[in-house]
Backbone as numpy.savetxt, mean C-alpha at the origin, in Angstrom:
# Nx Ny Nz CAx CAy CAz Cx Cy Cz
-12.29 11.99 -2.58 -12.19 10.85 -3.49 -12.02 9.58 -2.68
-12.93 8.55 -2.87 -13.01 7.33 -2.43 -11.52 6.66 -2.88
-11.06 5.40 -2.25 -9.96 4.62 -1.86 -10.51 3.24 -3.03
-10.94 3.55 -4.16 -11.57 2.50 -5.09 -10.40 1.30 -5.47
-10.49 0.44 -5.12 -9.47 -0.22 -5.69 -9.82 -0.80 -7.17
-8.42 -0.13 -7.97 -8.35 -1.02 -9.47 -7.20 -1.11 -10.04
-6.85 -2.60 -9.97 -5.53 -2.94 -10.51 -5.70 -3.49 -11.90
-4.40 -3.26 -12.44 -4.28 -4.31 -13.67 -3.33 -5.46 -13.30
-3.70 -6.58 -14.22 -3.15 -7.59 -14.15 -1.78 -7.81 -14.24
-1.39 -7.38 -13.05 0.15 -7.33 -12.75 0.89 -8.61 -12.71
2.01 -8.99 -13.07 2.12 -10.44 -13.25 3.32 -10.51 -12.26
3.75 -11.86 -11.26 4.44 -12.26 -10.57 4.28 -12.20 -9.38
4.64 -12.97 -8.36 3.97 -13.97 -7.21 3.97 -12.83 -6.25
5.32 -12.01 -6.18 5.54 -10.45 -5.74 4.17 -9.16 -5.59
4.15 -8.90 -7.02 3.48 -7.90 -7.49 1.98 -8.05 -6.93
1.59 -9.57 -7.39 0.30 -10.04 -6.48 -0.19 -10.03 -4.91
1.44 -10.17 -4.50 1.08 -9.98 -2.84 1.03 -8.69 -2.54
1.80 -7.99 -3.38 1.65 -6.48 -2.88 0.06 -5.70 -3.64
-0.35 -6.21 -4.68 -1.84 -5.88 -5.03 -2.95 -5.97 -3.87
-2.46 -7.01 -3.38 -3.40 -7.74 -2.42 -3.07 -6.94 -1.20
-2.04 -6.22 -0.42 -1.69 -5.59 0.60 -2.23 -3.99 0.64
-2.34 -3.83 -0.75 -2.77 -2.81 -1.57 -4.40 -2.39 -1.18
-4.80 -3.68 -1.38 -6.38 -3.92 -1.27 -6.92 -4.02 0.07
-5.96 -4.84 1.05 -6.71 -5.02 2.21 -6.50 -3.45 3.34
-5.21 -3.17 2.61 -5.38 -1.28 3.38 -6.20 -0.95 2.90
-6.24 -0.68 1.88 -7.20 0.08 1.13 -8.61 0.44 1.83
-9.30 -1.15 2.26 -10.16 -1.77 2.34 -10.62 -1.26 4.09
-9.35 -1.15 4.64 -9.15 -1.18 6.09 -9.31 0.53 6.31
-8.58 0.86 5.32 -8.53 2.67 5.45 -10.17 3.24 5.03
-11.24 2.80 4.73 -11.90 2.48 4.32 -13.10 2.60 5.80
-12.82 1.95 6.32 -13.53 1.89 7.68 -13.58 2.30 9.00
-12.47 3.19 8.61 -11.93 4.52 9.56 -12.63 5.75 9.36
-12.82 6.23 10.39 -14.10 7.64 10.84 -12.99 8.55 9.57
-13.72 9.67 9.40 -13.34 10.53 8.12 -12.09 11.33 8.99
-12.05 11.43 10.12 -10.43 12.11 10.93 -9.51 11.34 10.55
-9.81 10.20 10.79 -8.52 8.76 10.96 -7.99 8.44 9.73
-9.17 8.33 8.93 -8.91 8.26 7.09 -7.85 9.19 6.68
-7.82 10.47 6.97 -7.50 11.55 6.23 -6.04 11.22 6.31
-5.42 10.94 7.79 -3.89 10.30 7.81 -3.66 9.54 7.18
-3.95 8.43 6.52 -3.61 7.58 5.69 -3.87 8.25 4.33
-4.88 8.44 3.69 -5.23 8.00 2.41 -4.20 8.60 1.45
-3.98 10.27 1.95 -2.96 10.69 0.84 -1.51 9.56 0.69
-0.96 8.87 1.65 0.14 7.99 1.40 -0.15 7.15 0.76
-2.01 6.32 0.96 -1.82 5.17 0.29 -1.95 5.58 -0.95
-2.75 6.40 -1.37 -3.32 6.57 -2.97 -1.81 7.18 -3.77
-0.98 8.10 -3.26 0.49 8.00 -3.98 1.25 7.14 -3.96
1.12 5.93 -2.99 2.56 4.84 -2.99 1.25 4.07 -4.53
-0.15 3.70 -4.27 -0.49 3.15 -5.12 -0.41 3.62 -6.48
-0.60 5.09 -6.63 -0.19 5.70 -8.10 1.21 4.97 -8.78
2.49 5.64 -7.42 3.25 5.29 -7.79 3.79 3.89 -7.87
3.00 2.97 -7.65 3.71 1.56 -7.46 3.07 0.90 -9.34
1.42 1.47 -9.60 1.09 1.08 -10.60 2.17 1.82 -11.68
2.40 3.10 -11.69 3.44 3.78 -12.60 4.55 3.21 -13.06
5.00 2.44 -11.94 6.42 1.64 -12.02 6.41 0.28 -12.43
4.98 -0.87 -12.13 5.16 -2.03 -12.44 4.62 -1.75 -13.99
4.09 -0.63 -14.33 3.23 -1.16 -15.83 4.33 -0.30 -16.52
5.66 -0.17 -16.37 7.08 -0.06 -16.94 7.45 -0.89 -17.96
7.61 -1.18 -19.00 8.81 -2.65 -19.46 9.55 -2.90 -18.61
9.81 -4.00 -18.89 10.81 -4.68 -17.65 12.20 -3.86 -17.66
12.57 -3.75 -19.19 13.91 -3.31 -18.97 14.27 -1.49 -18.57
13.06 -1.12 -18.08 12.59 0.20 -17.61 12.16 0.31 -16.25
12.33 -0.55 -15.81 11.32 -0.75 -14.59 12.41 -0.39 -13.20
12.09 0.41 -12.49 13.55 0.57 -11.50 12.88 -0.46 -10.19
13.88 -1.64 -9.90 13.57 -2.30 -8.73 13.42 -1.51 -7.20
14.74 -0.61 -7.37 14.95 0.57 -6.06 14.24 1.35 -5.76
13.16 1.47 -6.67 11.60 2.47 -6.58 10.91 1.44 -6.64
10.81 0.06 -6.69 9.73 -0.75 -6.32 9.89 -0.97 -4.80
11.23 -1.55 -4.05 11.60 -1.51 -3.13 11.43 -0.83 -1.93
11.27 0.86 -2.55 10.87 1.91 -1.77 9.74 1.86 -1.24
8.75 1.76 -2.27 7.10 1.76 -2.67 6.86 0.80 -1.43
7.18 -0.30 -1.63 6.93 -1.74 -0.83 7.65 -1.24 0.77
8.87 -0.85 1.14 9.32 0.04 2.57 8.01 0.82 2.75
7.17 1.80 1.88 6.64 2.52 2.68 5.23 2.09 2.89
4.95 1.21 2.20 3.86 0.72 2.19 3.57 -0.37 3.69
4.70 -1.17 3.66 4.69 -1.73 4.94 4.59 -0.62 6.09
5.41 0.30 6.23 5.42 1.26 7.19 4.07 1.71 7.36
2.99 2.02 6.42 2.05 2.47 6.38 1.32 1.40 7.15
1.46 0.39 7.04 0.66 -0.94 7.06 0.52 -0.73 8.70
1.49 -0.91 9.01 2.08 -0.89 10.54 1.49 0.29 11.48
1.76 0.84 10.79 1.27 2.47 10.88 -0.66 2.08 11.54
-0.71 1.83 10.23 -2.42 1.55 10.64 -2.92 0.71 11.59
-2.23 -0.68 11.20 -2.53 -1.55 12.26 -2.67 -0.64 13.71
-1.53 -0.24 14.04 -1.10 -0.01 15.34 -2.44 1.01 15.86
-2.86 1.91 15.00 -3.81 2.88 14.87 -5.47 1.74 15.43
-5.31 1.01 15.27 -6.51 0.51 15.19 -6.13 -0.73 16.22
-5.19 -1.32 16.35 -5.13 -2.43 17.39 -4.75 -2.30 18.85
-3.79 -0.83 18.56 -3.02 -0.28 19.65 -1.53 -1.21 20.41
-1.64 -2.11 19.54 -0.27 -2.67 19.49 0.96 -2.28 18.76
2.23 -2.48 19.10 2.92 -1.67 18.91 3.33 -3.34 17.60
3.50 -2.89 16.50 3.72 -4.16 15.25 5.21 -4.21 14.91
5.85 -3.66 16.15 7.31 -4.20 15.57 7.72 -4.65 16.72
6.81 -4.80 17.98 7.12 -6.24 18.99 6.40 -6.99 18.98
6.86 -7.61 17.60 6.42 -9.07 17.79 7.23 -10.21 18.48
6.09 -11.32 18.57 7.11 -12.14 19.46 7.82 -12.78 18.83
């Protein structure tokens, strides 16, 4: 299964940056030989299940501490990849 990106119109300045972080892995995992892909995709496509599961919550349903998580592992992932592909290590920065 392809890495298709489709969001709904998630609302707040937050939710948007993380749609968008969403998209450019996505996008990035995407252009990795089918070995390299395979490490990523199962994380991204469950943090994305689970991140859409949680924002399309009511608000007064919505657990921040599982958005929080989602967004920890998603960065980790992020990093993860970068490093995979730049060979820099993304937590010495200057």
């Amino acid at each position: 299964r392809g890495l298709s990106v489709c969001f709904r119109g998630h609302s707040g300045p937050n939710q948007k940056m993380i749609d968008s972080i969403f998209k450019i892995l996505g996008a990035g995992i995407q252009l990795l030989s089918d070995k390299e892909r395979t490490k990523y995709q199962d994380t991204y496509l469950r943090l994305k299940k689970e991140w859409n599961d949680e924002i399309d919550q009511p608000d007064n349903y919505r657990s921040q501490l599982a958005l929080d998580r989602i967004e920890r592992e998603l960065r980790d992932l992020g990093d993860s990849f970068a490093y995979s592909v730049t060979g820099a290590n993304p937590s010495n920065k200057p």
